[in-house]
N, C-alpha and C positions, 0 to 999 in steps of 0.2 A: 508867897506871891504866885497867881497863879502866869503861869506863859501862855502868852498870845500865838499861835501855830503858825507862819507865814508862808502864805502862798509861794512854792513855787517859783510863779512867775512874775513877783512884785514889781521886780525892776523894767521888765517890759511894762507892765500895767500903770507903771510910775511916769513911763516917756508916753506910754498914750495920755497920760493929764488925771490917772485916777486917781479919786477921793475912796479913802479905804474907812471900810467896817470892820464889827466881830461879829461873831453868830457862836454861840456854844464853844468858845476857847479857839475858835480859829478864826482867819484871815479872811474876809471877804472883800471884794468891787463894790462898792455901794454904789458907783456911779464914774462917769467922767468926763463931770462936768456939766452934763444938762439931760437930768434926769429925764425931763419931758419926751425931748427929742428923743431918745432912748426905748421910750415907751410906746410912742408913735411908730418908730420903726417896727418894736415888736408886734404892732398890731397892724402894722400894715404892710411889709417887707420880710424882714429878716434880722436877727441880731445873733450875736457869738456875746457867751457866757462863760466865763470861769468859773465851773464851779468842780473846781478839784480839793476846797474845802468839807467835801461831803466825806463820808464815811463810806469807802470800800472792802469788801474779805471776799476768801471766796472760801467754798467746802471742797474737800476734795478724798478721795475716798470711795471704796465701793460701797460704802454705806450710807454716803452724801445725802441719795435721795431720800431713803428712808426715815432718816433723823430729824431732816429739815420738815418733812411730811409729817412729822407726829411733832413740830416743835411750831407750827405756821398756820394759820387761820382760812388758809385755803389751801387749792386743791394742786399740790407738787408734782406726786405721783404720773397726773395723766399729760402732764408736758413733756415733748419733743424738744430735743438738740434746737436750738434754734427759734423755741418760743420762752413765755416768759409769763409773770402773775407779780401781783401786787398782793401783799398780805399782811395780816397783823402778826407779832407775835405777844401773847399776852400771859400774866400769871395764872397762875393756878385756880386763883377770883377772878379770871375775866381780865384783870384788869392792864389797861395796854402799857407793855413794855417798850416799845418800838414800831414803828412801821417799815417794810421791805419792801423791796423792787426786785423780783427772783428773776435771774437769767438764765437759761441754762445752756451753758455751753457743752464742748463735745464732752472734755473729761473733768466738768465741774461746774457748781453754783456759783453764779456771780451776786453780791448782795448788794446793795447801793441805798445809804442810809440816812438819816440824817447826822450830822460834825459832832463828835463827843462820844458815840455811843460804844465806839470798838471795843471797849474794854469790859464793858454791859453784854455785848453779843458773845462773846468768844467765854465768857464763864459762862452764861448762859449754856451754849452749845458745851462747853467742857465739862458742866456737871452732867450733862448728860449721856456724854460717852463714856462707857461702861464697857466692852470689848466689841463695837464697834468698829471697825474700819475709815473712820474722819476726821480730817484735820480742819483746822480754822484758822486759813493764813490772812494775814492783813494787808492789803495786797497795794493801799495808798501812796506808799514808796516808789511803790513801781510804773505808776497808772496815772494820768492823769485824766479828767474829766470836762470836757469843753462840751459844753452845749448850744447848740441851734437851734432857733425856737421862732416862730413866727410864719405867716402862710407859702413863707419863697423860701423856707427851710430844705425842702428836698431838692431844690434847684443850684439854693447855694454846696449843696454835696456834689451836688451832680459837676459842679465847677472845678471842685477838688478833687475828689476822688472821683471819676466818670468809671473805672474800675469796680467799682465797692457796689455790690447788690442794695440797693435802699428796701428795708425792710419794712411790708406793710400793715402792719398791725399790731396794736401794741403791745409795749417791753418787748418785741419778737425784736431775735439780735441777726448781724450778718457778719462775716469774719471774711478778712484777708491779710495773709501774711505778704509783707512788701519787702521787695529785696532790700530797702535803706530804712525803712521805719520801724520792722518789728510787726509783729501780730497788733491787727487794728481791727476793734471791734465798734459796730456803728448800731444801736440799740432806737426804736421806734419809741419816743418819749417825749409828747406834750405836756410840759410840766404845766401850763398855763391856757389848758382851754387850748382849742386851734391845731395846729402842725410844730413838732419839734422832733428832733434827735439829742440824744448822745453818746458823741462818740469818746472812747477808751481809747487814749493812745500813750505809748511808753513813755516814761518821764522824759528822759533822753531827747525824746521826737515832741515836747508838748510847745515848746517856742516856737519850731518852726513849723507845724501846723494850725497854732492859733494864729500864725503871722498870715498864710493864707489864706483861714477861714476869714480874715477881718475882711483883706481885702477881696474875696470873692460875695460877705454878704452887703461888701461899699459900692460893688460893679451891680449887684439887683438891687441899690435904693436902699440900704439897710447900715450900721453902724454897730460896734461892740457896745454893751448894756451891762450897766453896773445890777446890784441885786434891787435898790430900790425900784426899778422900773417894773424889774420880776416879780414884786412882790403887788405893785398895782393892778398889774393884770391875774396875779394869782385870786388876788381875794375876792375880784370882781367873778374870776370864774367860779365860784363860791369852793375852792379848792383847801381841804384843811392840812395844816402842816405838824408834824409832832415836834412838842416844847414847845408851841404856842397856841394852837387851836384844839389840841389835843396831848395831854399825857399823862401821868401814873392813876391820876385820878377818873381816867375817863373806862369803860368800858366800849368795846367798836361798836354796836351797834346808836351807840347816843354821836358819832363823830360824825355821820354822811358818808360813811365809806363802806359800808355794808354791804351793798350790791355788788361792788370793785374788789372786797378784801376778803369774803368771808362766804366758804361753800356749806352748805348744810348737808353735801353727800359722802361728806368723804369721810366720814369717820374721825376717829379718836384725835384730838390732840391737847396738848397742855392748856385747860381753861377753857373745854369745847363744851363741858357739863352746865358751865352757867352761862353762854353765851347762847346755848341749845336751850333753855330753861326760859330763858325773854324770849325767845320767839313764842314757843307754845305756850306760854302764860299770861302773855300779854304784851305792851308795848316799853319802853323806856320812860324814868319819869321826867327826863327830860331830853333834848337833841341840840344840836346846830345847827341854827339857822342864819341865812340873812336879816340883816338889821337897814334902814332906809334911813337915814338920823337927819336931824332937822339941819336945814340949809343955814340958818343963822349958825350954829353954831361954829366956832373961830377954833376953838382948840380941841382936837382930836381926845376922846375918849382912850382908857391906859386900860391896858389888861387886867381883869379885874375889878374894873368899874361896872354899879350895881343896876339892873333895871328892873322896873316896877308895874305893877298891874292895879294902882290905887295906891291902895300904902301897903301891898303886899308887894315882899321881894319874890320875882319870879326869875331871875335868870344873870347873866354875867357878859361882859364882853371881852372877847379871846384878842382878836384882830381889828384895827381900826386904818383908814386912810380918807383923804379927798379923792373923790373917783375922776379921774379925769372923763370917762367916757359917761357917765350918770350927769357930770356936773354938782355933784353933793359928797356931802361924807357918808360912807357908808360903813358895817362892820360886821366882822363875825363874831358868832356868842352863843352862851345856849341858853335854852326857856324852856321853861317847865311845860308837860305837856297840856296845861290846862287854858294856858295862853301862846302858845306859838304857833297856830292858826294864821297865816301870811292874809295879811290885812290887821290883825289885831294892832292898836295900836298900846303902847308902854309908853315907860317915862326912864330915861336916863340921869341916873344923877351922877355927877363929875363933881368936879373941885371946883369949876367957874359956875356949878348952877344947875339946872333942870333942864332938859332939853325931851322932844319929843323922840320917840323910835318907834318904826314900824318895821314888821314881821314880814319878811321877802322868803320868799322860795329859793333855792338856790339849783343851782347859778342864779345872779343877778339877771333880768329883765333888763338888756342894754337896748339903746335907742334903732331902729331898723334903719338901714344905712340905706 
């Protein structure tokens, strides 16, 4: 049987009123209590996130940079102490193993992944040490991860920690050691479109700084947010996530993360031969796009489910919800590139039926406020 991983901080999450998830063998917030509100706040305040289900390590070693630079889909090398990249790592075919959030601190990489993969990263990197100088600690134990997200995000820090440099650009990290908390790292991270942080703080200190954060983003108008709230404004920012909008089977440049994940200058890395090989050759035969799904429809489309160009299958659907801010269902999926032209219209088929979809650009086209 497999074990469910428990957050942490259940028991506090349990007196605020939450309804729990899983994601990938771990513990998540799905909510508490009214999802909506949640999500309203995120998009218009501020909300606090546990998300210490994610996947942490760090590298550490004088050989850290270099290893990670030939193991990552962008550019390692040319970061500074204190900035940060988002990268794929993929196999030997291209094909993505994972995706990264690289920080680099003074004397190491901080990695921030998605829940499940640590034991994927760490052979990964260990088959590749050879006499090297790097290690690959899993750093989850120690660390927890609370995130702030929404446009009064830097304000709710500024509440807590008025101390703490707020870092402006992203993945760029800021560090301070506090005489009662421990080494507190606060990382420049819109996981949803808009303004977000996360901050790293020691397990030990993660209760009684999320106990703050609530109430400093309840004093700007804002409330803690379970993942579904997080995941309506992810999808509407046409944002893909790996294990659901992207994985083993995808190659980066067909996910939308190409421009963010992937440098064309930097030389060698594991899988850089067929990723370099689509570009000069031509385009992907298919990508991810936004999907516009017809408003009758009542039951959300399941990953997996098929859409059509006639009676030709052209493409799939990764991610589905009711958009709160569209007022329709909307989804991510990919389509083949002879139909995924934003305007074309397809046909969804599901289990209740046929339904119409149309080809959005992404990010979604949300309403002018």
């Amino acid at each position: 049987m497999n074990t469910l991983l428990p957050l942490p901080l259940h028991e506090l999450h349990l007196q605020l009123g939450a309804r729990f998830g899983e994601l990938r063998g771990s513990e998540t917030v799905a909510s508490y209590g009214d999802p909506m509100a949640e999500y309203q706040a995120l998009k218009q305040s501020a909300v606090v996130l546990d998300f210490s289900f994610r996947g942490r390590g760090c590298l550490t070693g004088a050989d850290r940079v270099r290893l990670l630079h030939g193991q990552v889909s962008n550019d390692v090398q040319k970061l500074r102490p204190g900035e940060g990249c988002y990268a794929a790592l993929v196999t030997a075919k291209g094909r993505m193993q994972a995706d990264l959030n690289i920080h680099v601190l003074e004397n190491e990489l901080l990695l921030d992944f998605e829940p499940g993969l640590t034991s994927t990263l760490r052979e990964r990197f260990e088959h590749y040490i050879v006499a090297e100088d790097v290690q690959f600690i899993d750093v989850a134990p120690f660390y927890g991860i609370v995130s702030i997200q929404g446009p009064l995000a830097a304000a709710v820090m500024r509440r807590v920690m008025p101390d703490l440099m707020i870092p402006k650009t992203g993945l760029s990290v800021s560090h301070r050691t506090d005489p009662s908390l421990g080494d507190l790292y606060l990382v420049n991270h819109p996981r949803a479109g808009g303004s977000g942080f996360d901050f790293y703080v020691p397990t030990e200190a993660t209760a009684m700084v999320f106990d703050k954060l609530v109430a400093a983003v309840q004093a700007e108008g804002g409330r803690p947010a379970g993942f579904e709230a997080f995941e309506w404004a992810r999808i509407e920012a046409g944002i893909p996530r790996f294990g659901i909008d992207m994985d083993e089977s995808n190659l980066p440049p067909e996910t939308g993360i190409e421009t963010r994940a992937i440098s064309y200058n930097k030389g060698c890395y594991i899988g850089q031969e067929v990723i370099a090989r689509i570009r000069t050759y031509g385009q992907v035969a298919r990508a991810l796009r936004g999907l516009r799904l017809d408003p009758q429809l009542s039951t959300l489309p399941v990953r997996g489910d098929k859409l059509f160009l006639g009676e030709r299958e052209v493409g799939n659907i990764t991610s589905a919800i009711h958009s709160p801010e569209l007022g329709l269902p909307i989804a991510l999926g990919y389509v083949r590139r002879e139909a995924n032209t934003p305007g074309t219209m397809l046909r969804l088929r599901t289990l209740t039926g046929e339904f119409s979809a149309e080809v959005a650009a992404l990010p979604f086209e949300l309403p002018k406020k």
